[in-house]
PAMI-223526 format. One record per residue (C-alpha): residue in one letter; x, y, z negated. Coordinates in steps of 0.1 Angstrom, whole numbers, plus 5000, padded with zeros to 4 digits. Layout:
aXYZ ...
//
This chain:
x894363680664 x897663480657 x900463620642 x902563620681 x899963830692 x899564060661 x903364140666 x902964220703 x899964460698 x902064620671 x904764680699 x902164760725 x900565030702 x904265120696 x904865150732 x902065390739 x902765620712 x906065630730 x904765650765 x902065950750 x905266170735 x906966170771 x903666120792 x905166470818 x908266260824 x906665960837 x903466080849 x905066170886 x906165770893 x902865650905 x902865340898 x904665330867 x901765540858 x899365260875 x900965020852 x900765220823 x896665290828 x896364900835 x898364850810 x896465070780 x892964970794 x894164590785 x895164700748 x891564850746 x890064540755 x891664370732 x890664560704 x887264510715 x887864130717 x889364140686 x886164300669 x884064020685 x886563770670 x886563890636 x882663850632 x881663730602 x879963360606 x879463340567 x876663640573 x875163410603 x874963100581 x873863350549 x871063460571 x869863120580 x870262990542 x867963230535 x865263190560 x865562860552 x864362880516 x862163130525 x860262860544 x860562590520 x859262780495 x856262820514 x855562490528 x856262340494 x853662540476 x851062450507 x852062080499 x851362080465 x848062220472 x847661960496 x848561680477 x846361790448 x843861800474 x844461420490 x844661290451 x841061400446 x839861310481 x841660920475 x843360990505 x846460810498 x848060850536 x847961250532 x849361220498 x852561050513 x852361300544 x852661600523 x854961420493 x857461670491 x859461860467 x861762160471 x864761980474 x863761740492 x862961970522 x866762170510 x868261820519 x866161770552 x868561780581 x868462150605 x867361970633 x864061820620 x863662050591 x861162370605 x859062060624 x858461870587 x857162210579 x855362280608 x853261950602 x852562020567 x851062330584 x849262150609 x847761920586 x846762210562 x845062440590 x842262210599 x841162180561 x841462540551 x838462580541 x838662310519 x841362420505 x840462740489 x839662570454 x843562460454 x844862820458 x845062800492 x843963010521 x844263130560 x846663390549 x849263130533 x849262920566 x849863240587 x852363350562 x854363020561 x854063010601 x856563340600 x858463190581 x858562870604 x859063060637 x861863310615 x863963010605 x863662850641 x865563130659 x868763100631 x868962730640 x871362760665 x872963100654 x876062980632 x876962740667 x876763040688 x878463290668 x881563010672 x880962980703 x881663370708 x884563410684 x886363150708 x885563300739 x886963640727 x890163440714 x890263310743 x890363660757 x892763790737 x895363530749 x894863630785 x894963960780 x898063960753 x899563760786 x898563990813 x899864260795 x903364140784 x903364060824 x902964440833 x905564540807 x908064280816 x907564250856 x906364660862 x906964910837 x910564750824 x911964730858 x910765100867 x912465230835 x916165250850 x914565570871 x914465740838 x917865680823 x920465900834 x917466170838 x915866140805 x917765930781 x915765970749 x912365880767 x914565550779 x916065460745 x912565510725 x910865300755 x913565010749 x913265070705 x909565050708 x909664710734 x910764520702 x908764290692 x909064240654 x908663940638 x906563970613 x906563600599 x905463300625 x905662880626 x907862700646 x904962610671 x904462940674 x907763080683 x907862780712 x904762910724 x906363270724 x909263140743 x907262960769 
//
């Protein structure tokens, strides 16, 4: 949330202690009281938007990170064991295949990554057998599979966690809008009902419409004023 908006939910939250202090003197004027329940139901949205907004992609991309070297860590120790394998076998096409070290994989881009790794498996699996004498066995292939199909689901987490945070900031504009437009076009214009009848409810409604600046940029103010 911008600082425009944080200063407008401080005035909103403001307004409705206000409005909850003299709630029997408005209550009666239906729809100032329509505007007011529109009006709070918007600030609980946006406290719900703002929760969405404020989730934390550094625990998304954390997450992947570390099924990512949970998986390399596996497929590189089935590719040593392969490799050792090919070098005794003369097989100099599966030593290439399988040439890899744990950085090497670390460097491998996201989107071809887990399918590397998947073909070290697939090359492993049909030799398994053969493969016992190197340290390797059917458990290690289903084990480094998990690990495979675990880091496949993060790939596009971190993209779709953004992807979230800006539809709820996206939000949170419309509804900051939608809500100054109730104040300013409903519940302002309904207030002279109140001020020869109950003066202090009308002077605390007026205080608490402030809107404090609380430190913005230029661009910001324009958009304010727009």
């Amino acid at each position: 949330m911008n600082k425009l908006n944080e200063d407008k939910m401080s005035m909103f939250y403001a307004l409705l202690q206000v409005l909850a202090k003299h709630v029997a003197v408005w209550t009666g004027l239906v729809p100032f009281k329509n505007a007011h329940d529109e009006f709070k139901g918007n600030v609980a949205s946006i406290e719900d938007a703002t929760q969405t907004q404020e989730t934390s992609l550094k625990g998304v991309a954390l997450d992947k990170r570390f099924k990512k070297e949970k998986m390399v860590k596996a497929t590189v120790d089935i590719a040593h064991g392969l490799f050792a394998y090919a070098v005794d076998e003369g097989d100099l096409v599966l030593q290439a295949k399988v040439d890899y070290s744990r950085s090497d994989l670390m460097q491998t881009r996201d989107a071809i990554i887990a399918q590397t790794c998947q073909n070290i498996h697939d090359m492993a699996n049909p030799i398994i057998a053969a493969l016992g004498a190197y340290g390797l066995v059917t458990a290690d292939l289903t084990a480094q599979q998990s690990t495979i199909d675990a880091y496949t689901a993060t790939v596009g987490s971190p993209r779709a966690a953004l992807t979230v945070r800006k539809g709820a900031t996206a939000e949170i504009e419309a509804l900051v809008k939608d809500s100054m437009k109730i104040l300013n076009n409903r519940m302002d214009k309904l207030m002279p009902e109140f001020e020869g009848s109950n003066p202090d409810f009308f002077q605390e409604y007026f205080d608490a419409r402030m809107i404090v600046n609380s430190g913005t940029t230029k661009q910001e103010d324009e958009a304010a004023a727009a």
